[in-house]
Backbone as a chain_set.jsonl record, in Angstrom:
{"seq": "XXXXXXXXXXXXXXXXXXXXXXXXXXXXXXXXXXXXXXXXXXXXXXXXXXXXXXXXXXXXXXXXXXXXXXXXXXXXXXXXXXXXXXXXXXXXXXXXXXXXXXXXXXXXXXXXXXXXXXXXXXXXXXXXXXXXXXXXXXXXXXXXXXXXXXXXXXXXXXXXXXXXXXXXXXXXXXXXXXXXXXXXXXXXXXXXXXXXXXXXXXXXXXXXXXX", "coords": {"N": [[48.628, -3.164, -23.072], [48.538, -3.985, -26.703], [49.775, -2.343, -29.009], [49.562, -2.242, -32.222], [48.674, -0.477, -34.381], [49.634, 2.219, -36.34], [48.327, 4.385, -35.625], [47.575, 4.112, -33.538], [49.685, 4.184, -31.657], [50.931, 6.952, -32.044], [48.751, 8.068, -30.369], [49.056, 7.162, -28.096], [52.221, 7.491, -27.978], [52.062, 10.236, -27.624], [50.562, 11.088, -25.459], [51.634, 9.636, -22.986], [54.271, 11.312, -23.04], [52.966, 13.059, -22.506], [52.596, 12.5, -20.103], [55.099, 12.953, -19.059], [55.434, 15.318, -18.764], [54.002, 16.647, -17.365], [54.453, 15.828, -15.121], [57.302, 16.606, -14.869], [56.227, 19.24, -14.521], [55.055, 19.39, -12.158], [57.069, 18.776, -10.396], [58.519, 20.761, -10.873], [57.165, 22.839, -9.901], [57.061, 22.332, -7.301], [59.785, 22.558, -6.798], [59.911, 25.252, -7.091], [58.592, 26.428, -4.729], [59.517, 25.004, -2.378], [62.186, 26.998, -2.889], [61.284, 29.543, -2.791], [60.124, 29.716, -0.492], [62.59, 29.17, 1.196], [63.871, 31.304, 0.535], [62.739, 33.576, 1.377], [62.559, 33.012, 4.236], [64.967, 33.414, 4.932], [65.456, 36.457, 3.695], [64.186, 37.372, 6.259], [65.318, 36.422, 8.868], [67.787, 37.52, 7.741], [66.604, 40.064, 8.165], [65.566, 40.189, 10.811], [68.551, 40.114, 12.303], [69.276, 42.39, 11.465], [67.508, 44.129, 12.351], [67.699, 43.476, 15.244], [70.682, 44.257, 16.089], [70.373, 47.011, 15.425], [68.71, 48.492, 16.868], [70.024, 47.417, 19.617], [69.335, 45.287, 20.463], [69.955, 42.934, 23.439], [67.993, 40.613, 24.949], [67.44, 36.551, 25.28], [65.877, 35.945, 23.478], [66.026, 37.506, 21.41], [68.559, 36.959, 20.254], [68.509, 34.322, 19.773], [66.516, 34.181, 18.147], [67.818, 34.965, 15.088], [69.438, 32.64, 14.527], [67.753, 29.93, 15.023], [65.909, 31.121, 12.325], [68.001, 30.426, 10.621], [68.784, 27.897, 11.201], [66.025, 26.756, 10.292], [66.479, 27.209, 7.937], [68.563, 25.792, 6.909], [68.095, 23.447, 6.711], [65.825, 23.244, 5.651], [66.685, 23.528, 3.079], [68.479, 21.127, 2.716], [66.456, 19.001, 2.932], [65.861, 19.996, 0.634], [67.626, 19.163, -1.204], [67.49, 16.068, -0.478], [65.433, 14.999, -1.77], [66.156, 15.582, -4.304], [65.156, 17.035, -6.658], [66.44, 18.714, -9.022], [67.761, 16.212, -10.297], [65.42, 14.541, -10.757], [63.919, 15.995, -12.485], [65.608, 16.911, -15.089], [65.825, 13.842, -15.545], [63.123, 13.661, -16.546], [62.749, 15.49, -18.341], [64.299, 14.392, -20.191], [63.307, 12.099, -20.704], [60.982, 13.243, -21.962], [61.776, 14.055, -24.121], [63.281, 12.272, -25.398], [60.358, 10.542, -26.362], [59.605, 12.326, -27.976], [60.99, 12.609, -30.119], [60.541, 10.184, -30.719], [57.884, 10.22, -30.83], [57.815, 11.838, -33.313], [59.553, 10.341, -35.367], [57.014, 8.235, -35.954], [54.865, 10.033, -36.701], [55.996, 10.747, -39.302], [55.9, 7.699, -40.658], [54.25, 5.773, -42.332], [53.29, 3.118, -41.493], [53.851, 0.512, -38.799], [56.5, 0.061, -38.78], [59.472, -2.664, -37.817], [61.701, -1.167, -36.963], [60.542, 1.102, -35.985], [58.671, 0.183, -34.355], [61.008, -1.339, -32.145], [62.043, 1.744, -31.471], [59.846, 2.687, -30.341], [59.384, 0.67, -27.734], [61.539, 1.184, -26.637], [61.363, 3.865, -25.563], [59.199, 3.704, -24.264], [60.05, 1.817, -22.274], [61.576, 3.826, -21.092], [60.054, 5.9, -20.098], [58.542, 3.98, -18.106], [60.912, 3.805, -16.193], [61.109, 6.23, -15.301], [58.907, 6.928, -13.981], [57.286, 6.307, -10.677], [54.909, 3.566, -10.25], [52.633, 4.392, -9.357], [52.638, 7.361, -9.718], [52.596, 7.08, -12.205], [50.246, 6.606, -12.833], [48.45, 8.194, -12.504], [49.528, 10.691, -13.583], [49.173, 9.877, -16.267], [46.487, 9.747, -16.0], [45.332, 11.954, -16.102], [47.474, 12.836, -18.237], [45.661, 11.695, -20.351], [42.783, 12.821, -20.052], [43.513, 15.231, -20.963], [44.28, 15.11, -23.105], [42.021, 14.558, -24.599], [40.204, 16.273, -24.43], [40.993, 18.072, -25.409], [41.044, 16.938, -28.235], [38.434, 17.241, -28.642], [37.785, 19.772, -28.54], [39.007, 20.149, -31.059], [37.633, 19.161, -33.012], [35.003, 20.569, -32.298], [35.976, 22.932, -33.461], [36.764, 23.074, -35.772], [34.544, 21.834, -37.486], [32.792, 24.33, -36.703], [34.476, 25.636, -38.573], [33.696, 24.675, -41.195], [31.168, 25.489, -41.143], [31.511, 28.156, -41.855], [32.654, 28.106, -43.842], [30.734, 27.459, -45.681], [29.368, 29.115, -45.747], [26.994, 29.642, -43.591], [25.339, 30.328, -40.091], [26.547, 30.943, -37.051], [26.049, 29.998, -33.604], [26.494, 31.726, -30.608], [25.787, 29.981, -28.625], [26.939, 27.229, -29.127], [29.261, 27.533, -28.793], [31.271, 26.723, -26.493], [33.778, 27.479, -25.561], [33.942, 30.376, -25.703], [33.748, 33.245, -23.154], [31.778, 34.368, -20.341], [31.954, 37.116, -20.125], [32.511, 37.48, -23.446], [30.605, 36.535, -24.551], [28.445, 38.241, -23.594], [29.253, 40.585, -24.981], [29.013, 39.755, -27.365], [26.07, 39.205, -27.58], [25.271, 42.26, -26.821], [26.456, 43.081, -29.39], [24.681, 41.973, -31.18], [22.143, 43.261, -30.594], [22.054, 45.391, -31.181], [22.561, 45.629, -33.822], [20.262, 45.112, -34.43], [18.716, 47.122, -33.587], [19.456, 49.239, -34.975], [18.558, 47.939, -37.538], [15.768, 48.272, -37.131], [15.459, 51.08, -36.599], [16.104, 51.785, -39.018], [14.121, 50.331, -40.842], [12.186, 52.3, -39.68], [12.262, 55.087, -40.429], [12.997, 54.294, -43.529], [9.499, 54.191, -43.582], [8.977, 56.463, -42.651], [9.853, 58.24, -44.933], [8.464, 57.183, -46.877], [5.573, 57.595, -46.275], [5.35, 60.541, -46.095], [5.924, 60.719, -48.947]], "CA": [[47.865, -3.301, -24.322], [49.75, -4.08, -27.548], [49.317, -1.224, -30.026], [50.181, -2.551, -33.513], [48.167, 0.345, -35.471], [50.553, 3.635, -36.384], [47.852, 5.681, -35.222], [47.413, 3.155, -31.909], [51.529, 4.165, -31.305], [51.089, 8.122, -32.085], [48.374, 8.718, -29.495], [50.505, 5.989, -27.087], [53.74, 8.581, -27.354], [51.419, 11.426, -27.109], [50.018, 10.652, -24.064], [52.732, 9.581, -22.356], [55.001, 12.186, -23.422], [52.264, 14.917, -21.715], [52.749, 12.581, -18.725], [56.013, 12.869, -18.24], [56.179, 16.67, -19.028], [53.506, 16.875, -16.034], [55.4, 15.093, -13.527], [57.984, 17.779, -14.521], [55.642, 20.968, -14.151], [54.834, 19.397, -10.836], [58.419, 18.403, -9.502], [59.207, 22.082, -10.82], [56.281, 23.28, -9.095], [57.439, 21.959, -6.085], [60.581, 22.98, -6.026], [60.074, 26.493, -6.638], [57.511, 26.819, -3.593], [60.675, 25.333, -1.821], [62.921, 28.038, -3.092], [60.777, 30.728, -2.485], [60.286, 29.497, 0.869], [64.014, 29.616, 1.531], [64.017, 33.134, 0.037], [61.886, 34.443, 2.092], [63.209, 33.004, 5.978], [66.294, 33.821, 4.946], [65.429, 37.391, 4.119], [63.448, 37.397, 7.18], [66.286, 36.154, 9.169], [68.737, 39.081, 7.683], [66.103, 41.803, 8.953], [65.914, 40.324, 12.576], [69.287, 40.586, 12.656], [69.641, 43.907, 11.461], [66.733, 45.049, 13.624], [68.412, 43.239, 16.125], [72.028, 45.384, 15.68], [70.105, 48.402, 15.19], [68.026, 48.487, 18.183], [70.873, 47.224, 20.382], [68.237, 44.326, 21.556], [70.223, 41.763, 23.363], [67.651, 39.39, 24.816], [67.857, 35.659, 24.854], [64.82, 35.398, 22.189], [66.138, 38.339, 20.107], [69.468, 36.492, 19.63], [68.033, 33.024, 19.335], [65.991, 33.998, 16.817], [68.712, 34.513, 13.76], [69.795, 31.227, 14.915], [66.669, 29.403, 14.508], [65.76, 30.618, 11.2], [69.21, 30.014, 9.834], [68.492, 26.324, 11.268], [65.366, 26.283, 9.384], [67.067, 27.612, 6.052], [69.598, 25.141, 6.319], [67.147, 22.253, 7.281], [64.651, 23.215, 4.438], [67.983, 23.077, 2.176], [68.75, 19.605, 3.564], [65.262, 18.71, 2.572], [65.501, 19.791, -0.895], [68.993, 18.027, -1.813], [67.233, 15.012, -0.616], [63.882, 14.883, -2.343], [66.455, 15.446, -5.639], [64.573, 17.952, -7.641], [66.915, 18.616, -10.163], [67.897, 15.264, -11.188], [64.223, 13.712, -11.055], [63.578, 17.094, -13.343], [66.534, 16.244, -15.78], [65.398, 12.227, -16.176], [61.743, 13.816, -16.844], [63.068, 16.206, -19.423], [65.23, 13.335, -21.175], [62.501, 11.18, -21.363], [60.304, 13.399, -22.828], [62.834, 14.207, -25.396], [63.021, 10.546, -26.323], [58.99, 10.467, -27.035], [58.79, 13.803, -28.842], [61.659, 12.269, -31.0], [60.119, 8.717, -31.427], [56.51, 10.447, -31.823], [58.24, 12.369, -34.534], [59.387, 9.618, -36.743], [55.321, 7.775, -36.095], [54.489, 10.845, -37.79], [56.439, 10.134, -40.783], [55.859, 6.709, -40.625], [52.441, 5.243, -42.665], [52.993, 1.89, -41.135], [54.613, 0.129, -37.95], [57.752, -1.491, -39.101], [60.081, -3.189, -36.566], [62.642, -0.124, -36.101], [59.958, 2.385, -34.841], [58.739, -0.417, -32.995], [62.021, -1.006, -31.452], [62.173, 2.545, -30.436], [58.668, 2.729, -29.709], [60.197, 0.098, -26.956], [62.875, 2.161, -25.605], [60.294, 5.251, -25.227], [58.09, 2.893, -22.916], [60.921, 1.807, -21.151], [62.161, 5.092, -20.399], [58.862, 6.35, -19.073], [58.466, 3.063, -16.975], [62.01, 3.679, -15.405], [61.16, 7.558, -14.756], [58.219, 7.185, -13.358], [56.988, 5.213, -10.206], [53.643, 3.472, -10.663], [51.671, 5.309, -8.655], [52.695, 8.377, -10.13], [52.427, 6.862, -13.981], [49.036, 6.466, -13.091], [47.833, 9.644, -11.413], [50.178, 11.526, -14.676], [48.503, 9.138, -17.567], [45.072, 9.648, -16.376], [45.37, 13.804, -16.63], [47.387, 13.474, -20.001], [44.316, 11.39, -21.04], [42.175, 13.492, -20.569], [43.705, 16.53, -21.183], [43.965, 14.757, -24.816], [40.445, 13.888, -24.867], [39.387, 17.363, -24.106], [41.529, 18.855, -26.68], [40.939, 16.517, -29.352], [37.151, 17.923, -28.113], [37.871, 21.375, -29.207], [39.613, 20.974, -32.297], [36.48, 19.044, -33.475], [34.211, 22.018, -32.919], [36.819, 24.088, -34.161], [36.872, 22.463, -37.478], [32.401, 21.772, -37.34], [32.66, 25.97, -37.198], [35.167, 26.352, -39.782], [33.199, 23.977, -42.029], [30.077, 26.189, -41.304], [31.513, 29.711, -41.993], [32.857, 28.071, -45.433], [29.4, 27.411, -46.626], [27.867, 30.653, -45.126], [25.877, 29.118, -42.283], [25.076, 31.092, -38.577], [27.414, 30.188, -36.008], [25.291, 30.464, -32.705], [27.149, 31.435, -29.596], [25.346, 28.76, -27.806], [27.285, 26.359, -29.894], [31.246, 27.796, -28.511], [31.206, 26.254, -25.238], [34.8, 28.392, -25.16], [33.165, 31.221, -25.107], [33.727, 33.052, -21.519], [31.032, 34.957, -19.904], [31.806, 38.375, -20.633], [32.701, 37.691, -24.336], [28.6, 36.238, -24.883], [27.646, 39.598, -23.214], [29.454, 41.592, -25.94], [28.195, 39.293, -29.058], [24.775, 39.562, -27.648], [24.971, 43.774, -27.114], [26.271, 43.954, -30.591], [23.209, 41.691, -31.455], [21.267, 44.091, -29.91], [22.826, 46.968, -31.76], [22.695, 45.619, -35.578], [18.907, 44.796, -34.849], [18.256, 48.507, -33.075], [19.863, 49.998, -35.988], [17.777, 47.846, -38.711], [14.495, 48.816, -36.557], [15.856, 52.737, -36.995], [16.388, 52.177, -40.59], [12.671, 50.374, -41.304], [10.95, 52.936, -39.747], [13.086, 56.239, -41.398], [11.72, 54.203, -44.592], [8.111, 54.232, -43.767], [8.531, 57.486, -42.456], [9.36, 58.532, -46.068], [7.071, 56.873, -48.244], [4.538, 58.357, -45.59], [5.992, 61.941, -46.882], [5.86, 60.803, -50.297]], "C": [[48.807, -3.159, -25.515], [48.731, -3.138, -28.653], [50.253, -1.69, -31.379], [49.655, -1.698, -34.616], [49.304, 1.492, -35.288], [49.19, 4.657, -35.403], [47.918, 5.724, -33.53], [49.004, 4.642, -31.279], [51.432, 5.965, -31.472], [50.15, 8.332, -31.211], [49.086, 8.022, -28.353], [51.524, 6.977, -26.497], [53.055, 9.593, -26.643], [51.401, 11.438, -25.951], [51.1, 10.297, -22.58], [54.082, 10.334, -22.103], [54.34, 13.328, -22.567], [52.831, 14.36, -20.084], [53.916, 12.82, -17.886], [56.601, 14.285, -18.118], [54.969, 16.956, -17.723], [53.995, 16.821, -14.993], [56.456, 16.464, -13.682], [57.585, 18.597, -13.351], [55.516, 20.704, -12.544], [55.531, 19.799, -10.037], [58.718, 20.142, -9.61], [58.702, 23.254, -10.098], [56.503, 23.628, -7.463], [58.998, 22.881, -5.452], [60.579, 24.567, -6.299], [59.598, 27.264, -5.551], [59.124, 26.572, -2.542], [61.689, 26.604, -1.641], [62.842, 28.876, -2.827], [60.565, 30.751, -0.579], [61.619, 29.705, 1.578], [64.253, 31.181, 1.686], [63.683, 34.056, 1.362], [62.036, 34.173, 3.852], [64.258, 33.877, 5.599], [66.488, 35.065, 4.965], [64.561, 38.243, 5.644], [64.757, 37.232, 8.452], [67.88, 37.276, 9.027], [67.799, 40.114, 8.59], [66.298, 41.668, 9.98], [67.103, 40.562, 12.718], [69.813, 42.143, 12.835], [68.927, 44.862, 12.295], [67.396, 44.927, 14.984], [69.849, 44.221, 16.999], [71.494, 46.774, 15.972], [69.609, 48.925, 16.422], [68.547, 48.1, 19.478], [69.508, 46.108, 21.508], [69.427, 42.914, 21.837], [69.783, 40.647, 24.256], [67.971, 38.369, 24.344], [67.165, 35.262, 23.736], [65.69, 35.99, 20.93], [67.522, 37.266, 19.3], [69.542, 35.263, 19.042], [67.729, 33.168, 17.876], [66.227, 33.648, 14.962], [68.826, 33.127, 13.675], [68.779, 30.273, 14.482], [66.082, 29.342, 13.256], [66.735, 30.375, 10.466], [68.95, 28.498, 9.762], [67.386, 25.767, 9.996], [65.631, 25.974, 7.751], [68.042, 26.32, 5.749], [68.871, 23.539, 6.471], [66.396, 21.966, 5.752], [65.473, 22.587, 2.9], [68.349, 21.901, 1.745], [67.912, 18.913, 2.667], [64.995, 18.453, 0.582], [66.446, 18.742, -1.828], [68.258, 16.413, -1.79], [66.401, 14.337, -1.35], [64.801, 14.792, -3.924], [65.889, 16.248, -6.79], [65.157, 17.964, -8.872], [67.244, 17.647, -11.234], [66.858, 14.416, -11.782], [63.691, 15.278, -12.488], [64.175, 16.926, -14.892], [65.962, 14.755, -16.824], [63.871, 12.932, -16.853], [61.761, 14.366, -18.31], [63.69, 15.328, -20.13], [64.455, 12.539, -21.394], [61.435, 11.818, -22.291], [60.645, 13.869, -23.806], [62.335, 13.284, -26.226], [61.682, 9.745, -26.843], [58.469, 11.232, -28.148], [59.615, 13.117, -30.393], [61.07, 11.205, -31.53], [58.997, 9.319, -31.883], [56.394, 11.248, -33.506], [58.503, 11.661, -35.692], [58.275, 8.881, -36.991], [54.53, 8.592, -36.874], [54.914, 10.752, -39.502], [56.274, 9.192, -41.349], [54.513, 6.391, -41.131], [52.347, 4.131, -42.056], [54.075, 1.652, -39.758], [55.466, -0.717, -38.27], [58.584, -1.846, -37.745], [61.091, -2.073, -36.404], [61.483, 0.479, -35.586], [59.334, 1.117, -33.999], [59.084, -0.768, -32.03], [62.068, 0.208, -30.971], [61.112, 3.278, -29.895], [58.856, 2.205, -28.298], [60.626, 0.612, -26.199], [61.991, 3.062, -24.956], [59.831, 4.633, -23.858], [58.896, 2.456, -21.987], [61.719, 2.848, -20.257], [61.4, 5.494, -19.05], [58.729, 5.174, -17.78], [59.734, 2.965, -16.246], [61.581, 5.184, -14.805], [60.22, 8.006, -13.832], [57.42, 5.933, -12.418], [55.284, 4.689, -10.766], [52.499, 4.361, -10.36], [51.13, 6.801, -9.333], [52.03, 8.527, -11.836], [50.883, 7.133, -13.955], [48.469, 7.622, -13.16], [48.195, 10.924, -13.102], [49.253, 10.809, -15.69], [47.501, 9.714, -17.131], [44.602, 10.76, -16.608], [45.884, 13.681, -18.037], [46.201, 12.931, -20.734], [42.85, 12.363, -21.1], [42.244, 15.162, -21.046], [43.469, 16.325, -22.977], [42.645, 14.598, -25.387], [40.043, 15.64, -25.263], [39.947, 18.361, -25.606], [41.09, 18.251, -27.965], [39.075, 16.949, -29.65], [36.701, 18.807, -29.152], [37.876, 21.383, -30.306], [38.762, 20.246, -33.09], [35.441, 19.912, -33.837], [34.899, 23.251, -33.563], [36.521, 23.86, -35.717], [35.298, 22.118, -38.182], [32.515, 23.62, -37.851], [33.362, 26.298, -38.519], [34.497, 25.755, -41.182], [31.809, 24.941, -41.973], [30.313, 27.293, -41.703], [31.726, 29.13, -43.289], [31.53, 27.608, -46.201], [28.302, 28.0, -46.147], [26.646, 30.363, -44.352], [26.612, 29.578, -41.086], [25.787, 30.183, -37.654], [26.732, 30.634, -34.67], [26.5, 30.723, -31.727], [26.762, 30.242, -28.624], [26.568, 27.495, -27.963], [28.875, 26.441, -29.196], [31.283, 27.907, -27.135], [33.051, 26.878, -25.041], [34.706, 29.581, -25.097], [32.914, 31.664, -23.747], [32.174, 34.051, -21.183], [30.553, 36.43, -20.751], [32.046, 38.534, -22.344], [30.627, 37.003, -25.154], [27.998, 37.136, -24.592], [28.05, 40.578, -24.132], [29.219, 40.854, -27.151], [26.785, 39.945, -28.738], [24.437, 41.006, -27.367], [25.509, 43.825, -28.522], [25.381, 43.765, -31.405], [22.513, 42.599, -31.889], [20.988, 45.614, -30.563], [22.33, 47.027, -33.165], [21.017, 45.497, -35.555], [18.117, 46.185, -34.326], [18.605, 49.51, -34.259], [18.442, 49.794, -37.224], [16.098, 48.458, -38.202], [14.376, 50.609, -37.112], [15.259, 52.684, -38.494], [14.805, 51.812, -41.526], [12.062, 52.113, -40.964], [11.341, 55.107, -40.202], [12.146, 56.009, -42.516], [10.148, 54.357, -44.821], [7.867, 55.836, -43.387], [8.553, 58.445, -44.135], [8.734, 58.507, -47.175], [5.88, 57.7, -47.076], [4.349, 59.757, -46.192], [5.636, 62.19, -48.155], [4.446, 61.002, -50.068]], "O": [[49.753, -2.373, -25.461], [47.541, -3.199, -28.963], [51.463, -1.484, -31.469], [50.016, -1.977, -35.759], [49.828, 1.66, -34.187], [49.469, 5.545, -34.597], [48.131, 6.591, -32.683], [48.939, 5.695, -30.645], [52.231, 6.369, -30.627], [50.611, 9.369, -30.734], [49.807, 8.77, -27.693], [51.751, 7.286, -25.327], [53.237, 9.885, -25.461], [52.38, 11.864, -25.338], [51.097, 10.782, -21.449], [54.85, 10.065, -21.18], [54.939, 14.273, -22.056], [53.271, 15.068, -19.178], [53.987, 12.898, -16.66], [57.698, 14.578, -17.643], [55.446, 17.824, -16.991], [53.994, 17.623, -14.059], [56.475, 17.301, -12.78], [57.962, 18.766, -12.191], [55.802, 21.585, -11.734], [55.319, 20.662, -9.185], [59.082, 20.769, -8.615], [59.309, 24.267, -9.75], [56.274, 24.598, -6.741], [59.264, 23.481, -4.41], [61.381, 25.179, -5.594], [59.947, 28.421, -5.317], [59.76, 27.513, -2.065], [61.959, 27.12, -0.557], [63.842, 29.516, -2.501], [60.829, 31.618, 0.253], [61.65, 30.448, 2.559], [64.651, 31.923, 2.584], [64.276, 34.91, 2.021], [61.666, 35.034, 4.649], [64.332, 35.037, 6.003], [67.323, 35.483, 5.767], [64.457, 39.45, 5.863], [65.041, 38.333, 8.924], [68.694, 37.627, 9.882], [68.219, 40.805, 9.518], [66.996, 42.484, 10.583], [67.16, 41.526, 13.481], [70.387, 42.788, 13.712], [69.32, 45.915, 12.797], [67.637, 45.874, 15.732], [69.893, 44.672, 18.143], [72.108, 47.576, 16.676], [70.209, 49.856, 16.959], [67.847, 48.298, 20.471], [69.063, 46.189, 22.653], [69.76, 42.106, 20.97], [70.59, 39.759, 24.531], [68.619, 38.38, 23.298], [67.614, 34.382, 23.002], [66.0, 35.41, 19.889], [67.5, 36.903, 18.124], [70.29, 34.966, 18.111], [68.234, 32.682, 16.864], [65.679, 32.956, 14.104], [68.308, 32.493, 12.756], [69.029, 29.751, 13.396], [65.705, 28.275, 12.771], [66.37, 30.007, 9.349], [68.885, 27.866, 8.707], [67.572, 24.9, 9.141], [65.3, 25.165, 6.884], [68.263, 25.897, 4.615], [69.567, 22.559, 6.205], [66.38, 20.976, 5.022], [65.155, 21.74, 2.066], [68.53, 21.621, 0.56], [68.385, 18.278, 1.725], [64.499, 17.654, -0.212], [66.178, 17.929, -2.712], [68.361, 15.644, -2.746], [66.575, 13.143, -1.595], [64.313, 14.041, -4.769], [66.296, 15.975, -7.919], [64.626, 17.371, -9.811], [67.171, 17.81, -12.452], [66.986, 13.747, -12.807], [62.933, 14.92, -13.39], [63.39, 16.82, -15.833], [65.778, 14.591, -18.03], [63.643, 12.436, -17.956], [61.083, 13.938, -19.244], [63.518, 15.74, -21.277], [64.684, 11.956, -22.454], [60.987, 11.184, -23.247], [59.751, 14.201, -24.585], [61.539, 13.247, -27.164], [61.708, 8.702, -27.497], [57.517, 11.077, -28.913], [59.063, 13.101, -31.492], [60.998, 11.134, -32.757], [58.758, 9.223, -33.087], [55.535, 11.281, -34.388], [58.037, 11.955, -36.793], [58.15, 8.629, -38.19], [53.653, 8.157, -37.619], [54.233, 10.709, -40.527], [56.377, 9.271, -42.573], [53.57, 6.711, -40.407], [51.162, 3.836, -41.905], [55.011, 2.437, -39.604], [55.391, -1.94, -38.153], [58.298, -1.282, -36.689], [61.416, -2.115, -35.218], [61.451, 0.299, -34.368], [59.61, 1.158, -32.8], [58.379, -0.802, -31.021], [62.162, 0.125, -29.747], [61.245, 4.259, -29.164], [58.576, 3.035, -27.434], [60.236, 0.614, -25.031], [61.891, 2.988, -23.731], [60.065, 5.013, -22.71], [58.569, 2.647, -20.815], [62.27, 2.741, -19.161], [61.658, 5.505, -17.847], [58.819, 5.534, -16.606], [59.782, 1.954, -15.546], [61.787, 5.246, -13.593], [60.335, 8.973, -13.079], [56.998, 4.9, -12.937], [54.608, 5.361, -11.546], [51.666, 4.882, -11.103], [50.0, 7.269, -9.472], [51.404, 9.401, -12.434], [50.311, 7.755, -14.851], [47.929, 7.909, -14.228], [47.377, 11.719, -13.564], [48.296, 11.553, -15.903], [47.248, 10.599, -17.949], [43.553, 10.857, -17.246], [45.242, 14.136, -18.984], [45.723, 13.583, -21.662], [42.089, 12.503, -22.057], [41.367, 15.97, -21.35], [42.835, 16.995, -23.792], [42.37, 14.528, -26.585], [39.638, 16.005, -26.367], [39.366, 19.046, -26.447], [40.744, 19.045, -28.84], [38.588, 16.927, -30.781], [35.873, 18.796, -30.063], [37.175, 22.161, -30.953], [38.981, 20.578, -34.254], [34.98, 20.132, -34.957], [34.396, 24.268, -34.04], [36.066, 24.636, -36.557], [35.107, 22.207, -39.395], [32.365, 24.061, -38.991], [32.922, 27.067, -39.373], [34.759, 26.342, -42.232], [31.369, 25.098, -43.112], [29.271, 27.83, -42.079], [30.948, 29.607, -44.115], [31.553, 27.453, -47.422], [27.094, 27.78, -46.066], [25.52, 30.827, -44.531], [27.815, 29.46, -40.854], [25.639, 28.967, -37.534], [26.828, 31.854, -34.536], [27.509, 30.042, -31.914], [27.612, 29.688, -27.927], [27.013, 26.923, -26.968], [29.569, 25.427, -29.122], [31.323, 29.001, -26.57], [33.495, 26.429, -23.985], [35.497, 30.086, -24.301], [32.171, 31.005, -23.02], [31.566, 34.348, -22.211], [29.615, 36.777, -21.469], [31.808, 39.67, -22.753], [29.914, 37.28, -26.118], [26.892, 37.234, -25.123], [27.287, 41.54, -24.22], [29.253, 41.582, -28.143], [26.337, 40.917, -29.347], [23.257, 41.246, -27.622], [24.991, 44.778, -29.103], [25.005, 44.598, -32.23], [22.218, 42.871, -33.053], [20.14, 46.501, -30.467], [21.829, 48.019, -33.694], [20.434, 45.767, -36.605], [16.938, 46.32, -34.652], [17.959, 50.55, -34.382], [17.676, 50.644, -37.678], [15.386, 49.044, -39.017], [13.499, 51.157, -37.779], [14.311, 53.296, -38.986], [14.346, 52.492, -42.444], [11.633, 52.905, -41.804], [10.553, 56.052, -40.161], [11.13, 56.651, -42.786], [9.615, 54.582, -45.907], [6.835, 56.426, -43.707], [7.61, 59.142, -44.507], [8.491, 59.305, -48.08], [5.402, 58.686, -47.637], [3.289, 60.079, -46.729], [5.205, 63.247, -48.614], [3.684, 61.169, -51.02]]}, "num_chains": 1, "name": "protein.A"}
């Protein structure tokens, strides 16, 4: 789709810019489950041995065993070099450099002239080299709506702030961010300011009664 509006081209980077900082969180996701996985044979792998040593066990399992998870550790290792983590992590982070930077001068920009369109260009070509299709897709259709959802919020955000500045009741009903337990402590202090004014009527009637 050809985006020839400035505004078209600033949600465009946006969007694409979340997707490629997703694909990160993922890839980084990934490989720390790896890592930790390593971590953790490997110190697993020291104790048998040392239980091993300590306990003077020399079965054919007990001695296997180091052996085996060393294999795994160095297997899992294997595994990660190949998959590339760091460098697919790297290209992810450099491309979303090169969006944050282009969405930066779209911001400055009141109109689409032919340089930011040129490196409007580059941006899109980045992302379409960094990321396979499959993936572009699966990443675009979360930053979309992650944008949707936000641009959501900061609607009712700005509806409320427009109501407190001209002294109109903000319901909790209304702050669908609002968690559970924070609607259970508006509505006890409710509960409180209207138990008080109840107090305070009937104090008054009790003293004109007096009078």
């Amino acid at each position: 789709m050809i985006k020839d509006d400035i505004s078209e081209v600033r949600n465009d980077l946006k969007s694409k810019r979340d997707a490629l900082l997703i694909g990160h969180q993922n890839l980084k996701k990934d490989s720390d489950d790896w890592n930790k996985a390593i971590i953790v044979i490997s110190l697993i792998s020291g104790l048998a041995e040392s239980i091993k040593m300590r306990l003077n066990l020399t079965g054919a399992g007990y001695a296997l065993l180091p052996i085996i998870l060393s294999s795994i550790t160095a297997t899992m290792a294997s595994l990660m070099k190949f998959r590339n983590f760091n460098q697919r992590m790297e290209m992810y982070l450099q491309g979303s450099s090169l969006l944050t930077n282009t969405l930066l001068k779209a911001r400055n920009h009141t109109d689409l002239d032919e340089e930011l369109r040129q490196e409007y260009n580059q941006a899109l070509e980045k992302i379409e080299t960094a990321l396979y299709p499959d993936e572009r897709k699966t990443f675009l259709k979360q930053a979309h709506k992650n944008l949707i959802e936000i641009m959501a919020q900061e609607i009712k955000y700005y509806d409320k702030i427009d109501k407190v500045n001209n002294h109109e009741s903000i319901n909790d009903s209304d702050d669908s961010s609002l968690s559970s337990d924070e609607k259970l402590n508006n509505n006890s202090k409710t509960n409180q300011i209207n138990d008080k004014h109840v107090l305070q009527v009937l104090e008054e009637q009790e003293d004109e009664n007096s009078l």
